[in-house]
DSSP file (Angstrom, degrees, kcal/mol; ACC not computed):
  #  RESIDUE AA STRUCTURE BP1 BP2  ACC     N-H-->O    O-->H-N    N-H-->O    O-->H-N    TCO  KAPPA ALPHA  PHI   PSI    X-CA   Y-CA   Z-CA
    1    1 A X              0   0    0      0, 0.0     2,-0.2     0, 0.0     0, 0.0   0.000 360.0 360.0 360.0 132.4  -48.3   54.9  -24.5
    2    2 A X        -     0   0    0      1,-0.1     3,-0.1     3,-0.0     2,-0.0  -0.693 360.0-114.6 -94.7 139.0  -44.7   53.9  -23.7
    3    3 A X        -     0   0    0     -2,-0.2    -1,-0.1     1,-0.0     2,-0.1  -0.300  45.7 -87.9 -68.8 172.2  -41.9   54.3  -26.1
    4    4 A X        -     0   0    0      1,-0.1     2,-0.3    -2,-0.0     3,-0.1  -0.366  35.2-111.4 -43.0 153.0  -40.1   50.9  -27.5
    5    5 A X        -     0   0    0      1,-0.2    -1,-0.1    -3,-0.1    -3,-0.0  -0.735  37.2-111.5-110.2 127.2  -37.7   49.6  -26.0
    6    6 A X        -     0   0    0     -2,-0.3    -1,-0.2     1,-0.1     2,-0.2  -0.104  42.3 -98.0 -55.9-171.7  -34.5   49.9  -28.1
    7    7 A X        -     0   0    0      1,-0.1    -1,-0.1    -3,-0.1     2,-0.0  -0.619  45.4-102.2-116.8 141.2  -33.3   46.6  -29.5
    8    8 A X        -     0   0    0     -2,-0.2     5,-0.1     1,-0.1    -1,-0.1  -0.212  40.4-132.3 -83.1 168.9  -30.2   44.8  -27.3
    9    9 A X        -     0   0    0      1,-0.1    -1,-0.1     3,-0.0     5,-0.0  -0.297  35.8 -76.8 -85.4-153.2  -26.8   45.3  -28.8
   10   10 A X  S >> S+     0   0    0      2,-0.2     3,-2.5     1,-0.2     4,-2.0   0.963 128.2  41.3 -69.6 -64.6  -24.5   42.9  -29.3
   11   11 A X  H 3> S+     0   0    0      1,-0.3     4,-1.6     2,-0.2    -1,-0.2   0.670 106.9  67.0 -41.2 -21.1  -23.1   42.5  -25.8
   12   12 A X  H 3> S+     0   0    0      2,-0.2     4,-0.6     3,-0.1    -1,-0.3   0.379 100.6  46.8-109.5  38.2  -26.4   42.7  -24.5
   13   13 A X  H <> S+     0   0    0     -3,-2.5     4,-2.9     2,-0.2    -2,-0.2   0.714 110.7  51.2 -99.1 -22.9  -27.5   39.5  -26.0
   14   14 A X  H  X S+     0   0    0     -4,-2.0     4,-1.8     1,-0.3     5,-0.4   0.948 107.8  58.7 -58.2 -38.1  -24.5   37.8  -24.9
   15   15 A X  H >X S+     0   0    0     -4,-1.6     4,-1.2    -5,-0.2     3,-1.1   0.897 105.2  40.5 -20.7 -73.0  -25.5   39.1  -22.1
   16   16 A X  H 3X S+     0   0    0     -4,-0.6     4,-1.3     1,-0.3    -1,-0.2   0.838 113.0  62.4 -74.1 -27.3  -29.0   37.6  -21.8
   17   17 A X  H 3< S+     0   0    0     -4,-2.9    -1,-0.3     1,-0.2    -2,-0.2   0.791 101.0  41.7 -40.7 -44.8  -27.6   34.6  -23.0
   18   18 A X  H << S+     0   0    0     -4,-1.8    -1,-0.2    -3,-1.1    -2,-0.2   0.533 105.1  71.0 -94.9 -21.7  -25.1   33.7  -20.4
   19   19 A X  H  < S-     0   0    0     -4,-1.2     3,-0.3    -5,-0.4     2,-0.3   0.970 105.4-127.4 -64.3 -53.7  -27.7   34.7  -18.1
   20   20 A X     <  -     0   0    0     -4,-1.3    -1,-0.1     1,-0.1    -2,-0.1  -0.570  12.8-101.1 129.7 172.0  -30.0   31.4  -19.0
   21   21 A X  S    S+     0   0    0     -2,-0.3     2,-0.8    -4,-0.1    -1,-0.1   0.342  86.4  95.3-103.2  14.0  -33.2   31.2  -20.0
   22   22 A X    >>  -     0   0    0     -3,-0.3     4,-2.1     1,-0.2     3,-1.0  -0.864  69.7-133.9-104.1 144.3  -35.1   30.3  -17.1
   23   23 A X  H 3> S+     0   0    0     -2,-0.8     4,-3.2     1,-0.3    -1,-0.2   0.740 104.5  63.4 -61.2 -28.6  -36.8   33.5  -15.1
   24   24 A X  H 34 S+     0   0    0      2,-0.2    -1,-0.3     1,-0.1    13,-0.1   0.896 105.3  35.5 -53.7 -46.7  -35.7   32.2  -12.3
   25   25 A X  H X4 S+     0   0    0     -3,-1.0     3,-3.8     2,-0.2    -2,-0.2   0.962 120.5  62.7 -73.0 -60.0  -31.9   32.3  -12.8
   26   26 A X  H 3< S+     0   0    0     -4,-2.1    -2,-0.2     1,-0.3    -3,-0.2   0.919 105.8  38.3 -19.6 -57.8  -32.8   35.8  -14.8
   27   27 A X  T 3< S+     0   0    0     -4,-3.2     2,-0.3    -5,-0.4    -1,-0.3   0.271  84.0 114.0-116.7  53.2  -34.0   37.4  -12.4
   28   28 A X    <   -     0   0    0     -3,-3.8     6,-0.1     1,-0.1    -3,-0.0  -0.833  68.2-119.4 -92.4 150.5  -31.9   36.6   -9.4
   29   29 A X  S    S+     0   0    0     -2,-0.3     2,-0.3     4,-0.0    -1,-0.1   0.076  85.7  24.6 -94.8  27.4  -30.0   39.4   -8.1
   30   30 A X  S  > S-     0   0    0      1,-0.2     4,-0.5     2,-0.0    -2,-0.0  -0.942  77.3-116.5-161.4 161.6  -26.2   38.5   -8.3
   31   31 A X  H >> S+     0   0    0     -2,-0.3     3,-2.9     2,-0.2     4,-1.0   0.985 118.2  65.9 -67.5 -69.1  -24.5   35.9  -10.7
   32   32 A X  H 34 S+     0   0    0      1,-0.3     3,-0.3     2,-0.2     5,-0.2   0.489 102.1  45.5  34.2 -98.4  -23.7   34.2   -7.2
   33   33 A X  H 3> S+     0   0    0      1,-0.2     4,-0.8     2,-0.2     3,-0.5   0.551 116.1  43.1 -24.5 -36.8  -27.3   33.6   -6.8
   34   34 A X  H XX S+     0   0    0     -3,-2.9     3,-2.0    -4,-0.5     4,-1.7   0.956 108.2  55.4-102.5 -48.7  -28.1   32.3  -10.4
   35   35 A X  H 3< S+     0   0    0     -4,-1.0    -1,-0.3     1,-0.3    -2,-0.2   0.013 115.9  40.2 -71.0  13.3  -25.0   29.9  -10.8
   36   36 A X  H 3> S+     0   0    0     -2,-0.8     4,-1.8    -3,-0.5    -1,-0.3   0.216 113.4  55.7-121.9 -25.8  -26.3   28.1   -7.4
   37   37 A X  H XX S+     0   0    0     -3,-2.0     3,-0.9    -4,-0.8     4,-0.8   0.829 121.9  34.0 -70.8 -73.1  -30.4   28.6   -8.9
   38   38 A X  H 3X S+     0   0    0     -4,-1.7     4,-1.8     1,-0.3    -1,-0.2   0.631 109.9  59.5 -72.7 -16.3  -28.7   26.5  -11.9
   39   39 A X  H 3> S+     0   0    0     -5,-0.3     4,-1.2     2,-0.2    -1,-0.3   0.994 114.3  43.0 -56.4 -63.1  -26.1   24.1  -10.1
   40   40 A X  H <X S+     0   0    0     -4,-1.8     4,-1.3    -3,-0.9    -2,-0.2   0.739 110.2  52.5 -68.0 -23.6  -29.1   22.8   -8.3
   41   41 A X  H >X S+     0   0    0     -4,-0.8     4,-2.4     2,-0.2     3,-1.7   0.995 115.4  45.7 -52.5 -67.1  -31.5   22.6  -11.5
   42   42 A X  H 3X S+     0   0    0     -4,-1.8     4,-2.4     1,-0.3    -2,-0.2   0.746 112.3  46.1 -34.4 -55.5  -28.7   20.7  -13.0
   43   43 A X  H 3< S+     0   0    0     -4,-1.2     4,-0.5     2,-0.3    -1,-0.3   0.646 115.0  51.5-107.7 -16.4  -28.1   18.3   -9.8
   44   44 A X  H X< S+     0   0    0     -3,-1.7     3,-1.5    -4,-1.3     5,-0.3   0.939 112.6  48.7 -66.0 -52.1  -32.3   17.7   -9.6
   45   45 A X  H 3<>S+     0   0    0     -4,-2.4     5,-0.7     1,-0.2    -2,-0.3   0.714 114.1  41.9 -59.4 -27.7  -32.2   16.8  -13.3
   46   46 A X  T 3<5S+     0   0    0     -4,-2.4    17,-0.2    -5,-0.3    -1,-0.2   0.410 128.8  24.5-104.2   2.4  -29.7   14.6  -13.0
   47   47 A X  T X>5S+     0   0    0     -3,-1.5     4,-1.0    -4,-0.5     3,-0.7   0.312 129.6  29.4-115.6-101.8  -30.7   12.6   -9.4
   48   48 A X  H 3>5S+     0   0    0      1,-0.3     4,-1.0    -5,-0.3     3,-0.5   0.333 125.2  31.3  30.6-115.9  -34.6   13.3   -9.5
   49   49 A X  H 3>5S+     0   0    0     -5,-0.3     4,-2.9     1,-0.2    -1,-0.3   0.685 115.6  62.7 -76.1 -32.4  -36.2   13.7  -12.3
   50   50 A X  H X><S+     0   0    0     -5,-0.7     3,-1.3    -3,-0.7     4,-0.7   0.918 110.3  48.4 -13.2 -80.3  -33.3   10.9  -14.1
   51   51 A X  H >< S+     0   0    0     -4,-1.0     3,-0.8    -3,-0.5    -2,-0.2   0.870 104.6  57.7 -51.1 -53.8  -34.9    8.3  -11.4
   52   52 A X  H 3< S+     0   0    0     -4,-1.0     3,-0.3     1,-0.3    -1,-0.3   0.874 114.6  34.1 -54.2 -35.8  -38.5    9.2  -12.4
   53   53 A X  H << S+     0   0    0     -4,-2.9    -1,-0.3    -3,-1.3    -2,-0.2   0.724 134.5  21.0-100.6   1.8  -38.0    8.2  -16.2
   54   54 A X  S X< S-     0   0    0     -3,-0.8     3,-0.6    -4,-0.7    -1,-0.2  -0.704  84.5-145.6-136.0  81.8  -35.7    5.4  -15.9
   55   55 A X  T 3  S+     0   0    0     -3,-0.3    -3,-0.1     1,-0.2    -4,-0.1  -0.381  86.6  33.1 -62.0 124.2  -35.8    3.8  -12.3
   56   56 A X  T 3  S+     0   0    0      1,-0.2    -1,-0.2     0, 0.0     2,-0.2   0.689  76.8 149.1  81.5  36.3  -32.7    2.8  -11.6
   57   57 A X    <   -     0   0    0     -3,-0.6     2,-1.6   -10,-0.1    -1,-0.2  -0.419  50.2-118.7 -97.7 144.7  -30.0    5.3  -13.3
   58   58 A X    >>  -     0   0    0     -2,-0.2     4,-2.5     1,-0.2     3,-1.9  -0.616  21.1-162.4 -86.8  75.2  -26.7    5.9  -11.8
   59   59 A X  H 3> S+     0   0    0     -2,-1.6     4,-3.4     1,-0.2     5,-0.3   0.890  87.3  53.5 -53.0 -35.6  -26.7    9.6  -11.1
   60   60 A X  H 3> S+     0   0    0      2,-0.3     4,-0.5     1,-0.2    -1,-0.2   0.771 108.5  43.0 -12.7 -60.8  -23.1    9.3  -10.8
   61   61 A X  H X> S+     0   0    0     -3,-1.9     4,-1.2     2,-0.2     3,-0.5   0.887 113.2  52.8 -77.7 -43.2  -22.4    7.9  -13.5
   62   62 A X  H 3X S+     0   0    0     -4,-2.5     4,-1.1     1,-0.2    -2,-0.3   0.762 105.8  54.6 -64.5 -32.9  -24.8   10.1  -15.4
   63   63 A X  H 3X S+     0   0    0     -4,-3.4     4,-1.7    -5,-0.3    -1,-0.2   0.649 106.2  55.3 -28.6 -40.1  -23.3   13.2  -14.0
   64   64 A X  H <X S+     0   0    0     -4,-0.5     4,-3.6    -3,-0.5    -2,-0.2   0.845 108.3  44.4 -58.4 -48.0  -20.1   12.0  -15.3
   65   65 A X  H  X S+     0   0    0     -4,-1.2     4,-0.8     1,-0.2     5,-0.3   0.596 113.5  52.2 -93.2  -7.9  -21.4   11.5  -19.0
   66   66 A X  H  X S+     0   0    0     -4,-1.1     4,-2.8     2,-0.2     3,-0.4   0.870 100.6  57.0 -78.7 -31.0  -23.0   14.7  -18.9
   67   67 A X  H  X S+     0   0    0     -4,-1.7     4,-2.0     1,-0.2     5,-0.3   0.991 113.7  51.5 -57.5 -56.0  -19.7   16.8  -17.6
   68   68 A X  H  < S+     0   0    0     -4,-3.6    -1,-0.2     1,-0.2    -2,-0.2   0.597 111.4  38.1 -79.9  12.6  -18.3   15.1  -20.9
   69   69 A X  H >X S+     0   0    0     -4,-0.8     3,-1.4    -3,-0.4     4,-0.8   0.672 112.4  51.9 -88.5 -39.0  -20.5   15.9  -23.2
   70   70 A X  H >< S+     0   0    0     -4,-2.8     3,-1.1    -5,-0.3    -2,-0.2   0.955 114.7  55.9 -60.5 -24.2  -21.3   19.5  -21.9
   71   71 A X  T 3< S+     0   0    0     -4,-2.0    -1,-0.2    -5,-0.3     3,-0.1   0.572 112.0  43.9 -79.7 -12.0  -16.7   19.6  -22.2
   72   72 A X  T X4 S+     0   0    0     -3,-1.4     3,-1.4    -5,-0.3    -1,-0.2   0.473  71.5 123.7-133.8  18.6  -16.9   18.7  -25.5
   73   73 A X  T <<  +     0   0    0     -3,-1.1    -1,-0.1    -4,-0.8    -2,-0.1   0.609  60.2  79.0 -17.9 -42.4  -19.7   20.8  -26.9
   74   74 A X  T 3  S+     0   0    0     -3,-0.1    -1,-0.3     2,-0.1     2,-0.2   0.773 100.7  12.0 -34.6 -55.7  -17.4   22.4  -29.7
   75   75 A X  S <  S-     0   0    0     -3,-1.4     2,-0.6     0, 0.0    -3,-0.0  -0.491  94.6 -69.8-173.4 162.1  -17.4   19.9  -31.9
   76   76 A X        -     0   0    0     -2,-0.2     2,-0.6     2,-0.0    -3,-0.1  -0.708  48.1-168.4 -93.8 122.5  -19.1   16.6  -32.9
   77   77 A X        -     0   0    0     -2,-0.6     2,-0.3    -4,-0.1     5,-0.1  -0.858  18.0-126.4-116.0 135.0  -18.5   13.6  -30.7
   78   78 A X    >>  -     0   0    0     -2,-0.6     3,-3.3     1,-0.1     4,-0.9  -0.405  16.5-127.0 -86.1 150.8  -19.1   10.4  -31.0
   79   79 A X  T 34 S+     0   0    0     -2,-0.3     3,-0.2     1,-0.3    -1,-0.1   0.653 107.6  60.8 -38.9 -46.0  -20.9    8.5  -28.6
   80   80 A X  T 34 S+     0   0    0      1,-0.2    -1,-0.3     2,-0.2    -2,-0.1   0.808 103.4  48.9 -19.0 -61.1  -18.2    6.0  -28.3
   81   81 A X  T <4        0   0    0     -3,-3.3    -1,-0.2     1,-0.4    -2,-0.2   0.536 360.0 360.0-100.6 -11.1  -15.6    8.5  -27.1
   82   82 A X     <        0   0    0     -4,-0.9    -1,-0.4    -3,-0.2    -2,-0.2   0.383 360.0 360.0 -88.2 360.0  -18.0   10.2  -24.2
């Protein structure tokens, strides 16, 4: 029987945090390597899979309005101002 595994501190949940949640970006072996796995999730989701649930979507445009909402995370914005 293997002992438990201590509990992460505080730094190492920011840790796993900033890392992402998908196993793929997890477990790539440099930040390099996960910030390119998750640019391209991002740029599938947002040509792709976009087309597949609304045929005819501007990824462009939709790229756009997602860089300002992910820029204004902080705080509540209203739809209007994105």
């Amino acid at each position: 029987m293997t002992a438990p595994e201590k509990p992460p501190t505080l730094n190492g949940y920011i840790e796993r945090a900033l890392r992402s949640g998908f196993p793929e970006a997890v477990l790539s072996s440099s930040d390099r390597l996960r910030r390119q796995w998750l640019r391209s999730y991002i740029d599938q989701l947002l040509t792709r899979d976009a087309e597949l649930v609304d045929n005819g979507r501007d990824p462009v445009r939709l790229r756009r309005y997602f860089h300002a909402l992910c820029l204004n995370t902080a705080g509540v914005v209203a739809a209007q101002t994105l």
